[in-house]
N, C-alpha and C positions, 0 to 999 in steps of 0.2 A: 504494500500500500504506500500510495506517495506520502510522502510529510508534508507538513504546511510550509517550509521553506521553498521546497521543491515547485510545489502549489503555484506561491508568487511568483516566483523566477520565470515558471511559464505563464501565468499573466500577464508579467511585465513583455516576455516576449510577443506576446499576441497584440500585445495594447500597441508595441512598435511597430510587426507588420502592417497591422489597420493601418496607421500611419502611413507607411511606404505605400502599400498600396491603394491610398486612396491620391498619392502621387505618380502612380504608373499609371499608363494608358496603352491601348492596345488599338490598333485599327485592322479596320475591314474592308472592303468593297464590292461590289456587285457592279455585275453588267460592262466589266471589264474599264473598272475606275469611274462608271458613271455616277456612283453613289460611293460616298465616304463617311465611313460612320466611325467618329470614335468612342470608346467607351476607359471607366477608369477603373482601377482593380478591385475597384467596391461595386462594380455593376451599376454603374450612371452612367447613362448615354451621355457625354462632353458635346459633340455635335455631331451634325450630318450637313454634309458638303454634297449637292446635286447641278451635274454640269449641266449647262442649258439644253445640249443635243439629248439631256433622258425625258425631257419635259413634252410631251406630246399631246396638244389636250384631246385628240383624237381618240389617245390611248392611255387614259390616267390609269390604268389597272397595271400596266406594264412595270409605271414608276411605282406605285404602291409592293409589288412584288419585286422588286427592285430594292428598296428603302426596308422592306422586313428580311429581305435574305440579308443585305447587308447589317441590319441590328443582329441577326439574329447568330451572326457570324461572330459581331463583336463580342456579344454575352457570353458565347462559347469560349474564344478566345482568354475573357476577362477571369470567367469562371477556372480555367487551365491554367492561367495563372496565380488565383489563388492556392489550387488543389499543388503547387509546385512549392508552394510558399511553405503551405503549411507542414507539406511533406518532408522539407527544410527541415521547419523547428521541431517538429515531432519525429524525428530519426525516419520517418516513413511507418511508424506506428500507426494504423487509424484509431481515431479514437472519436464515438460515436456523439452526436452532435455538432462535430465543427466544420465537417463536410457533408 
């Protein structure tokens, strides 16, 4: 069983990755850089960058499925880099609830 020393020492660590990672960002894109989405290692969308030639109002479905692949790339991405983070501080141990 861990001790309460131990305890803190890994809180403190966690309380710093939050930290880092809500300083990292990760990006995406769809439709071959029509859409750029970034996200930050706490899973916030930063922005979405869309080049004028995705804008189609003929075809707004196209840019909609366009803007969720690319979110949905980034959350992926964001989430990958948590799951590396935490795998870090926790020797690769899982350990239920933090992922």
């Amino acid at each position: 069983m861990m001790n309460a020393r131990l305890i803190q020492q890994m809180q403190a660590r966690m309380l710093k990755m939050q930290e880092e990672l809500a300083n990292q960002r990760v990006e995406a894109s769809a439709g071959g850089g029509a859409v750029i989405v970034v996200a930050t290692g706490q899973q916030k969308i930063e922005s979405i960058k869309i080049s004028p030639e995705a804008i189609d109002p003929d075809d707004p479905t196209m840019l909609e499925d366009l803007v969720l692949a690319a979110v949905n790339e980034a959350l992926d991405k964001s989430r990958e880099l948590v799951a590396q983070q935490l795998s870090a501080l926790t020797g690769g141990i899982k350990i239920p609830g933090l992922m």
